[in-house]
N, CA, C and O atoms as a GROMACS GRO file, in nm:
protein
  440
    1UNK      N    1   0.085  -0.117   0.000
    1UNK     CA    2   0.000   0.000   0.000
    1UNK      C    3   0.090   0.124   0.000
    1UNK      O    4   0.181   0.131   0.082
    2UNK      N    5   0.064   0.236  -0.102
    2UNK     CA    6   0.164   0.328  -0.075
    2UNK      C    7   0.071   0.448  -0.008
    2UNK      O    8  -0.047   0.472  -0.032
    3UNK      N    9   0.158   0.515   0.080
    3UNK     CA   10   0.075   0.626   0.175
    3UNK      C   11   0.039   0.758   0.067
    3UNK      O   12   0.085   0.768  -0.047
    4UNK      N   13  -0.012   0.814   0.104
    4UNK     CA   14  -0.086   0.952   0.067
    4UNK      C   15  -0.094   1.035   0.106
    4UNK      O   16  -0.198   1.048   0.171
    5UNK      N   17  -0.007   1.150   0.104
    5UNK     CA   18  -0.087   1.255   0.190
    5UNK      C   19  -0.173   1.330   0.151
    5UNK      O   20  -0.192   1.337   0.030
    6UNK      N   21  -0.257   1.416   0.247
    6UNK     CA   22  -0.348   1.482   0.195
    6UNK      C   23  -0.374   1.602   0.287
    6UNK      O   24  -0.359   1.572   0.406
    7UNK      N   25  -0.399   1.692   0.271
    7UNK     CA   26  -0.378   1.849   0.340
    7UNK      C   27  -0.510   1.873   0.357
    7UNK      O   28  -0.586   1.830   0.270
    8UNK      N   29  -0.552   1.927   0.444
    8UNK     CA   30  -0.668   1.895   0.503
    8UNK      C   31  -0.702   2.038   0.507
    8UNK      O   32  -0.594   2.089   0.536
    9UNK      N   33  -0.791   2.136   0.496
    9UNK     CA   34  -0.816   2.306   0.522
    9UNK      C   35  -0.916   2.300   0.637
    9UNK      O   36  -1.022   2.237   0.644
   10UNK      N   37  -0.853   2.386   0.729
   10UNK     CA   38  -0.940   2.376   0.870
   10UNK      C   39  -0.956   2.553   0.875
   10UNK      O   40  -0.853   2.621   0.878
   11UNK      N   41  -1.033   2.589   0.875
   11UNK     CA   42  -1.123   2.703   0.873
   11UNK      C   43  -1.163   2.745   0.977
   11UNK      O   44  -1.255   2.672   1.013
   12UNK      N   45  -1.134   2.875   1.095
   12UNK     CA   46  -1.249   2.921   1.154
   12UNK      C   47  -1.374   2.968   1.098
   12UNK      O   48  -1.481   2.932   1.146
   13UNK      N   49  -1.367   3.026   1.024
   13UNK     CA   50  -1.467   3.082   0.952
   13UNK      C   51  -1.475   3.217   0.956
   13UNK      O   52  -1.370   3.277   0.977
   14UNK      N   53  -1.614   3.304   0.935
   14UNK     CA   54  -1.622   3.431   0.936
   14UNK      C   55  -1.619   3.496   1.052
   14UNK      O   56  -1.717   3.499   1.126
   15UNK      N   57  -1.490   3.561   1.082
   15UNK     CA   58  -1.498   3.621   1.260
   15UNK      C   59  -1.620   3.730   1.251
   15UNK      O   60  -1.658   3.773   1.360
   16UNK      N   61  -1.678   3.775   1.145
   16UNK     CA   62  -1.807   3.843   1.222
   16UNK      C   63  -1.954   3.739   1.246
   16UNK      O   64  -2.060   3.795   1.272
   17UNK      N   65  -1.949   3.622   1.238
   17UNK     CA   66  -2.065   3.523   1.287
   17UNK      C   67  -2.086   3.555   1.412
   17UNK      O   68  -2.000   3.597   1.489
   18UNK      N   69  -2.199   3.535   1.436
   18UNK     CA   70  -2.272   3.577   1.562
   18UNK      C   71  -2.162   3.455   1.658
   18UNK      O   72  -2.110   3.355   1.609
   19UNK      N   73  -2.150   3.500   1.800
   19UNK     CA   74  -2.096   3.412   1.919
   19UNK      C   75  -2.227   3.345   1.980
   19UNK      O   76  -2.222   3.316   2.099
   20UNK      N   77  -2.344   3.320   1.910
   20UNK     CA   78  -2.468   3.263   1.947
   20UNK      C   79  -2.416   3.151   1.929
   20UNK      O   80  -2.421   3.090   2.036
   21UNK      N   81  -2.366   3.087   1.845
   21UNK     CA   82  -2.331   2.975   1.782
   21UNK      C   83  -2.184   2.925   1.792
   21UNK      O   84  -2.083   2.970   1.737
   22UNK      N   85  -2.199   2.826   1.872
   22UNK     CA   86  -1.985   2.763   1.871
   22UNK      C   87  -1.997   2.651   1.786
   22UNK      O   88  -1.883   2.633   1.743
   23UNK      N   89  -2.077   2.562   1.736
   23UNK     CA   90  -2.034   2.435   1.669
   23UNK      C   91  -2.122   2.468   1.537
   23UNK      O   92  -2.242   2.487   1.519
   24UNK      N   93  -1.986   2.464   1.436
   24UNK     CA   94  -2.029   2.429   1.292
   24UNK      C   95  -1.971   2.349   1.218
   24UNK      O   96  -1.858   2.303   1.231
   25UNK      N   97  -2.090   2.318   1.092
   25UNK     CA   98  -2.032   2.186   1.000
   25UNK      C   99  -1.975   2.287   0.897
   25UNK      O  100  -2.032   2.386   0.852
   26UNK      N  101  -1.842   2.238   0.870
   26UNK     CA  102  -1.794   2.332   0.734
   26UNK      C  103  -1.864   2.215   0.603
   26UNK      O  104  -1.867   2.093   0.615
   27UNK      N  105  -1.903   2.279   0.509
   27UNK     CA  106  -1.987   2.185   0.366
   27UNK      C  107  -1.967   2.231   0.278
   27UNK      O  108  -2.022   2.332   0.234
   28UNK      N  109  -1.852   2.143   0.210
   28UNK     CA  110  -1.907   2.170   0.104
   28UNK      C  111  -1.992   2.123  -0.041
   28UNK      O  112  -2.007   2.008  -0.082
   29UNK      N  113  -2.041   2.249  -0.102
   29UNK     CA  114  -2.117   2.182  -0.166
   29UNK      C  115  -2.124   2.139  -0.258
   29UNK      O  116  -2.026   2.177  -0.324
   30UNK      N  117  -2.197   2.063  -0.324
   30UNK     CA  118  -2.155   1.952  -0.458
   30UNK      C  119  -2.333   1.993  -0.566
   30UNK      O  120  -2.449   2.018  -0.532
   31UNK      N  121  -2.270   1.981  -0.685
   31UNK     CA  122  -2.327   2.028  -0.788
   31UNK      C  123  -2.479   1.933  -0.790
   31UNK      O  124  -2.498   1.812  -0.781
   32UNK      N  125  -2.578   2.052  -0.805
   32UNK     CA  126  -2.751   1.950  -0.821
   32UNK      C  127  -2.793   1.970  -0.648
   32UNK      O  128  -2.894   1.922  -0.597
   33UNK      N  129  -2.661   2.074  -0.558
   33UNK     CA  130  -2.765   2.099  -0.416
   33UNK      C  131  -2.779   2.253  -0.439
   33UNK      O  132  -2.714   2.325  -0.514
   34UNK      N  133  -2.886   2.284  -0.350
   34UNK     CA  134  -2.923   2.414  -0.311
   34UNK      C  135  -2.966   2.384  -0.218
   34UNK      O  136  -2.982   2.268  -0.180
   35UNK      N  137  -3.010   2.546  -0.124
   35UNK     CA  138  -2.987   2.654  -0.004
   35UNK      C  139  -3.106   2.525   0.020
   35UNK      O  140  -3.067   2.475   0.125
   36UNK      N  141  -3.214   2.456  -0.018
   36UNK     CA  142  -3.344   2.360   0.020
   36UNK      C  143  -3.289   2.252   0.049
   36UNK      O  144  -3.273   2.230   0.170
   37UNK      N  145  -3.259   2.188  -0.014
   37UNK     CA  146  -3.195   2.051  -0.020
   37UNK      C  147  -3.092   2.041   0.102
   37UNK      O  148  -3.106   1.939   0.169
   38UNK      N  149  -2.996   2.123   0.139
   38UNK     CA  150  -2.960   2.176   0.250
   38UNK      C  151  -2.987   2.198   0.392
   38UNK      O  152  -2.938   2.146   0.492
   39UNK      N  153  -3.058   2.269   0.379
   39UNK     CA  154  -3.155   2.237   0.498
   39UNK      C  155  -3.220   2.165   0.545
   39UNK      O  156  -3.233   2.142   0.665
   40UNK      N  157  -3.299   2.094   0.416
   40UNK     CA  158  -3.406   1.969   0.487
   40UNK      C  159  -3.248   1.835   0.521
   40UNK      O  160  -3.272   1.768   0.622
   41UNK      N  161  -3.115   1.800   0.454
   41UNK     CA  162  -3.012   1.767   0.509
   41UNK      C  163  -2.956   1.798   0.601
   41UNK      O  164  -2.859   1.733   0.641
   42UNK      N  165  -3.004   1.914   0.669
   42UNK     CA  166  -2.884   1.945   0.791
   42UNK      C  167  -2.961   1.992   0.915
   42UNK      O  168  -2.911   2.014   1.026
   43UNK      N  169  -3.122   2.006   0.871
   43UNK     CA  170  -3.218   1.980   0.962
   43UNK      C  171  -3.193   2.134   1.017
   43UNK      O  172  -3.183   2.149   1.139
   44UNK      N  173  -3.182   2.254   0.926
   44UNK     CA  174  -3.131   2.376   0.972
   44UNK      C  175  -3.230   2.424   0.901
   44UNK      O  176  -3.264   2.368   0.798
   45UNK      N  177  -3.314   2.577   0.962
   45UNK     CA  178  -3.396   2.649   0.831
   45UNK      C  179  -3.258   2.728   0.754
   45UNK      O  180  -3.144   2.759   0.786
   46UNK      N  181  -3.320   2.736   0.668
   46UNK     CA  182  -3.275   2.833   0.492
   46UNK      C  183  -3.212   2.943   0.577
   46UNK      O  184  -3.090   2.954   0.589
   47UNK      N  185  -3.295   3.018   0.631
   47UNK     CA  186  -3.252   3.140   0.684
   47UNK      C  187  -3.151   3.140   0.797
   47UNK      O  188  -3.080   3.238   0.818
   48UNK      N  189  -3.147   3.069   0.843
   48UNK     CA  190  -3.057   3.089   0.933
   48UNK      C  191  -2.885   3.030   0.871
   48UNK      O  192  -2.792   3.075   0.938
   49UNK      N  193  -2.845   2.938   0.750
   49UNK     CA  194  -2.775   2.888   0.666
   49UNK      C  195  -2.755   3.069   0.601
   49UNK      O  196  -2.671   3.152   0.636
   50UNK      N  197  -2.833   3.080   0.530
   50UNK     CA  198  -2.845   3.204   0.458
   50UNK      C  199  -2.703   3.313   0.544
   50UNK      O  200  -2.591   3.352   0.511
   51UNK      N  201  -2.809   3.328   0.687
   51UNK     CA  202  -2.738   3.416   0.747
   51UNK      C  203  -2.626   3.448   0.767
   51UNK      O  204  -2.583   3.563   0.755
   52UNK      N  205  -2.543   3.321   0.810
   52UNK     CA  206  -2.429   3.258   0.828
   52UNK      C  207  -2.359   3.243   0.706
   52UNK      O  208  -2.239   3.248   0.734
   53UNK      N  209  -2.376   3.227   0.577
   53UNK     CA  210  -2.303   3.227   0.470
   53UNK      C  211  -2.348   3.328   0.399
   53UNK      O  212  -2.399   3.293   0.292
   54UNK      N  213  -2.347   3.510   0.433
   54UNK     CA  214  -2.390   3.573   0.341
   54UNK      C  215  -2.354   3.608   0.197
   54UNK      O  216  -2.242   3.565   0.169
   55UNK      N  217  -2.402   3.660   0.118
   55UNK     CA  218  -2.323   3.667  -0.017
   55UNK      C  219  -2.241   3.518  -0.134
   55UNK      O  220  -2.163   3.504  -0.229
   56UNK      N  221  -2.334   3.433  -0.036
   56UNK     CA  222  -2.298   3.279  -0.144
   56UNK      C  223  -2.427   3.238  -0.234
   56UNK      O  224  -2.545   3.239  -0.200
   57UNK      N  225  -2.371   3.203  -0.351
   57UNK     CA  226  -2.465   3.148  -0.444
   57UNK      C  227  -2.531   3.011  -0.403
   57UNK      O  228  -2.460   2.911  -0.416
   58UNK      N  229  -2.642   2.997  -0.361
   58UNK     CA  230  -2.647   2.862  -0.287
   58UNK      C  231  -2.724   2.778  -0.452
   58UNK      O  232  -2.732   2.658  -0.430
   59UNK      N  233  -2.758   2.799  -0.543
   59UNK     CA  234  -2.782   2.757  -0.667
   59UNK      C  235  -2.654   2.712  -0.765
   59UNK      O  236  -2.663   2.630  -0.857
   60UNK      N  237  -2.540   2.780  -0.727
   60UNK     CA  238  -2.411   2.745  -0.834
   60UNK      C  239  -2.351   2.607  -0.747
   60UNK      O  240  -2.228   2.602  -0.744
   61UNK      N  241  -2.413   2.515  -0.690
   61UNK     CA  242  -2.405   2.386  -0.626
   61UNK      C  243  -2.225   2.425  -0.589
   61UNK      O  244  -2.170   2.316  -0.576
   62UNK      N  245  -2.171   2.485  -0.578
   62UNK     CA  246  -2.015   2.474  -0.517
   62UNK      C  247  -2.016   2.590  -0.421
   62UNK      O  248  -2.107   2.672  -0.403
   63UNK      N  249  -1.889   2.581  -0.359
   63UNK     CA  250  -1.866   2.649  -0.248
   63UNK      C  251  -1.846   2.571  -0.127
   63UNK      O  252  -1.856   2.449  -0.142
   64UNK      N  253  -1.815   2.624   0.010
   64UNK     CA  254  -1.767   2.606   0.113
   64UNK      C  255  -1.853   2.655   0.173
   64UNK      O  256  -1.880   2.770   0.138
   65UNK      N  257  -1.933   2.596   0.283
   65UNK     CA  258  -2.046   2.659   0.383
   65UNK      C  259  -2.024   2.670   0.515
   65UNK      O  260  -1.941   2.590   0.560
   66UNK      N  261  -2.071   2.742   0.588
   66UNK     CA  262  -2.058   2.708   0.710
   66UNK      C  263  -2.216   2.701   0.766
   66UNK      O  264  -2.309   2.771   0.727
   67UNK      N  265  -2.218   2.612   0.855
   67UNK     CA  266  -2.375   2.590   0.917
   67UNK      C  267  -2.387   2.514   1.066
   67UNK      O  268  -2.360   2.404   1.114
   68UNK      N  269  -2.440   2.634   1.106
   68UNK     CA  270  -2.470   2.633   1.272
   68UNK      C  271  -2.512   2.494   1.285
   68UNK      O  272  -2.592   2.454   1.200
   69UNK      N  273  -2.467   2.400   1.389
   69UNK     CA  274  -2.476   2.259   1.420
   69UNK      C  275  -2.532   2.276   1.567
   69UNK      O  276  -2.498   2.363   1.647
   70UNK      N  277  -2.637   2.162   1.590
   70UNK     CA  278  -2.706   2.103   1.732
   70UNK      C  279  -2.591   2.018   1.824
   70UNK      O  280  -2.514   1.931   1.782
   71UNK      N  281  -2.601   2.056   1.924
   71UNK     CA  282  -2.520   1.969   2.020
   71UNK      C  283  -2.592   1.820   2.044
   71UNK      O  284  -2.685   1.770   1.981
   72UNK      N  285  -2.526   1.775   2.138
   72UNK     CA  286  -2.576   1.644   2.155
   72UNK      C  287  -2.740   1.635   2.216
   72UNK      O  288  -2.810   1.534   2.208
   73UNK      N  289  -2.774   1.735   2.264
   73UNK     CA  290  -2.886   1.751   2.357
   73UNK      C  291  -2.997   1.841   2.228
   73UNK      O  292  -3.114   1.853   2.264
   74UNK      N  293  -2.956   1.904   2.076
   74UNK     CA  294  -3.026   1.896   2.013
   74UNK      C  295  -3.066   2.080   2.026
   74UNK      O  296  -3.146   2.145   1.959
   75UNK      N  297  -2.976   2.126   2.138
   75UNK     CA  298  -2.948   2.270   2.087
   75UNK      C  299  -2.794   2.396   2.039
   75UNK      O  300  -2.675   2.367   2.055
   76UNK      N  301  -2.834   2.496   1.994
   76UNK     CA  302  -2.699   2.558   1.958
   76UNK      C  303  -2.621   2.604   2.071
   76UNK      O  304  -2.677   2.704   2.114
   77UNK      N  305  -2.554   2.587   2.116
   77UNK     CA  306  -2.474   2.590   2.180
   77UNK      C  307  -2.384   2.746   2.201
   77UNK      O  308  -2.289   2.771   2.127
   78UNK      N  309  -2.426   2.838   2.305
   78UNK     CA  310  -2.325   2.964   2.291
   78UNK      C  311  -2.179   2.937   2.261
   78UNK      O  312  -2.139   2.823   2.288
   79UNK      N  313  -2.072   3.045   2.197
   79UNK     CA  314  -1.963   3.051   2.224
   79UNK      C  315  -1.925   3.071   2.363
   79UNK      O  316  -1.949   3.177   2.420
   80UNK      N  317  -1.871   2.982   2.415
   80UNK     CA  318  -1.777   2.983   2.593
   80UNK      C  319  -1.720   3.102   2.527
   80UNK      O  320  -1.687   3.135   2.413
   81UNK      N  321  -1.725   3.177   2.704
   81UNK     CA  322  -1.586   3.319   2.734
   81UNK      C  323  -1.503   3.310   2.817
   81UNK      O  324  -1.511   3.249   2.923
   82UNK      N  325  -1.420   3.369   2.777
   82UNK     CA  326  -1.316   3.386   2.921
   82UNK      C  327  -1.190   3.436   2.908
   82UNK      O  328  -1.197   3.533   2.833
   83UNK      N  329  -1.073   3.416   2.948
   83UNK     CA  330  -0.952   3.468   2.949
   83UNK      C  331  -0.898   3.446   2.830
   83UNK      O  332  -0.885   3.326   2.804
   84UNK      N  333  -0.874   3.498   2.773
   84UNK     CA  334  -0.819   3.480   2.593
   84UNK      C  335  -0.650   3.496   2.632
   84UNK      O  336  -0.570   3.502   2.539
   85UNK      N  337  -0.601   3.503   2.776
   85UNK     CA  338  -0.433   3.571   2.786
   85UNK      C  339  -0.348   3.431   2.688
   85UNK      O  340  -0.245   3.438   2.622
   86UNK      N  341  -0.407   3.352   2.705
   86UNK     CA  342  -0.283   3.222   2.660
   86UNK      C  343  -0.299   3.198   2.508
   86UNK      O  344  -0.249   3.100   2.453
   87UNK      N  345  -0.369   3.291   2.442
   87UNK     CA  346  -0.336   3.308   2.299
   87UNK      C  347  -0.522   3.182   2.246
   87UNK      O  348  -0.593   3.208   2.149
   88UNK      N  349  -0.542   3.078   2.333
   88UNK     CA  350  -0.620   3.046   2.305
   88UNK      C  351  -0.712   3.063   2.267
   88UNK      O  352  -0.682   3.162   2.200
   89UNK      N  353  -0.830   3.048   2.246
   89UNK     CA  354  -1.004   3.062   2.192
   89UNK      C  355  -1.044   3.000   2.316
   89UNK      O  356  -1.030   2.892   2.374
   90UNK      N  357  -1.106   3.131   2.336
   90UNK     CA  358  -1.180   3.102   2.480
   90UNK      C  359  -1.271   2.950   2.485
   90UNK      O  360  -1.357   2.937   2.398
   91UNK      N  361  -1.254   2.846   2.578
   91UNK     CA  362  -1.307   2.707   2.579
   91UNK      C  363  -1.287   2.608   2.502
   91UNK      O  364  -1.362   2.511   2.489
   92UNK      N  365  -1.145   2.635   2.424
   92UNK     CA  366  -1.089   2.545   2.344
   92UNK      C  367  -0.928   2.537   2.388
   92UNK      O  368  -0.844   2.625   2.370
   93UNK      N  369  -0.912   2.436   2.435
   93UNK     CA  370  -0.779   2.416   2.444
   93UNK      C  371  -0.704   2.324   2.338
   93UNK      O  372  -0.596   2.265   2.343
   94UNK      N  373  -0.769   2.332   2.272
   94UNK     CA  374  -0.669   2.241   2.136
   94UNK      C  375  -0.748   2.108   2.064
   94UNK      O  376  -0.859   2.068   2.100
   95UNK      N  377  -0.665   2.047   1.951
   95UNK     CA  378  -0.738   1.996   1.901
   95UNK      C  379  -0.705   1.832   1.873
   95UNK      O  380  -0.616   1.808   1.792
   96UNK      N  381  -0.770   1.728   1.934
   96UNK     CA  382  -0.646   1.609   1.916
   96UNK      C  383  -0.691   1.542   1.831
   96UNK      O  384  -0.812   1.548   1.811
   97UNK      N  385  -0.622   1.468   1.766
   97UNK     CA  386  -0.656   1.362   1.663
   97UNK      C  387  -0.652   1.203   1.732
   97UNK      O  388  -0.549   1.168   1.790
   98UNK      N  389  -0.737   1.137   1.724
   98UNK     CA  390  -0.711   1.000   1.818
   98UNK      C  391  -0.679   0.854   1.744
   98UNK      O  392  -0.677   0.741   1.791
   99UNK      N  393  -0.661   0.893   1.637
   99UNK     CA  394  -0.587   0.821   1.538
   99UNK      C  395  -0.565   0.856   1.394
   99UNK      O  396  -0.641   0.950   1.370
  100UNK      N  397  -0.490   0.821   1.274
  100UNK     CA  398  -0.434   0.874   1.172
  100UNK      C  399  -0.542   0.751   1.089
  100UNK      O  400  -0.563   0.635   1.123
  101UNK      N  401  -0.575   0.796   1.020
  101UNK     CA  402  -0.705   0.758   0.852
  101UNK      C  403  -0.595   0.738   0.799
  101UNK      O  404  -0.509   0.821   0.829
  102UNK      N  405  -0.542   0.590   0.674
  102UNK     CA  406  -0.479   0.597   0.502
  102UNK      C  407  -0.598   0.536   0.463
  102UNK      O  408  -0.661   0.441   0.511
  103UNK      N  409  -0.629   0.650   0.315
  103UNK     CA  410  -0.728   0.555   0.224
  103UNK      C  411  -0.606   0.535   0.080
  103UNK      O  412  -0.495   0.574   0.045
  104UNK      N  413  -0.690   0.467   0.046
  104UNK     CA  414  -0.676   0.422  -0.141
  104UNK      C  415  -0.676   0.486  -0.194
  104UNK      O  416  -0.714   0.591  -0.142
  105UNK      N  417  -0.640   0.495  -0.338
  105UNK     CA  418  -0.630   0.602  -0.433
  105UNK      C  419  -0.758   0.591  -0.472
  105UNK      O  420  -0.813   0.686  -0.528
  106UNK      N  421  -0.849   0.430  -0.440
  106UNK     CA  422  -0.982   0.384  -0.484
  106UNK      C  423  -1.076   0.491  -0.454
  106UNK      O  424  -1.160   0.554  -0.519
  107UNK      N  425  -1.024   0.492  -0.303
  107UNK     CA  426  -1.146   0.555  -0.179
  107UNK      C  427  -1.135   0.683  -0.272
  107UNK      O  428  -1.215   0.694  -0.365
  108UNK      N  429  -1.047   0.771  -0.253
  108UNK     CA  430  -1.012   0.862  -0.251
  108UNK      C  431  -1.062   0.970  -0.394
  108UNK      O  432  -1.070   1.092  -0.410
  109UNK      N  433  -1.088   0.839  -0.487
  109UNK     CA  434  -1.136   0.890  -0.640
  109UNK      C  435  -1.308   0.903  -0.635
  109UNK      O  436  -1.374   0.958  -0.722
  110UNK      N  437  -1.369   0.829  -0.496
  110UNK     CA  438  -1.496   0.841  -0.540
  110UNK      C  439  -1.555   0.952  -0.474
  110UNK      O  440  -1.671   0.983  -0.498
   0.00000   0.00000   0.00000
């Protein structure tokens, strides 16, 4: 099997998004979806997707989204505050990976 790498783009997103919201799905989107199809998938209204990605074509099926996500209990979740001195994001202390993914060139083509 020969390894692969692959570079991964990790995004905060738009620092003017409301701090109503700490957990989002970054999406992107694939040709034959729109701003409907979307929503009834991500179980989010239009408008509030809308809000959060202003100024995107949600009809030209591409792009990169961002969309406010339910916690485990099935609501949005505020942004945590607090001491920002250690360079951190307030209620995030980092990010771990708990094991390393290799796919196929198979996987990887579909």
């Amino acid at each position: 099997m020969t390894a692969l790498n692959v570079i991964v783009n990790c995004s905060c997103g738009n620092q003017h998004i409301s701090k109503d919201y700490s957990l989002f799905l970054t999406y992107p989107m694939f040709p034959g979806e729109n701003l409907t199809s979307l929503a009834l998938a991500t179980k989010t209204s239009s408008k509030l997707i809308q809000m959060y990605n202003p100024g995107d074509n949600f009809s030209a099926g591409t792009g990169l989204l961002y969309i406010p996500t339910r916690d485990k209990f099935g609501n949005y979740p505020p942004m945590p505050t607090g001491d920002l001195s250690d360079g951190a994001l307030a209620g995030f202390l980092g990010i771990a990976v708990d094991k390393s993914t290799e796919f196929s060139y198979k996987e990887l083509a579909q």
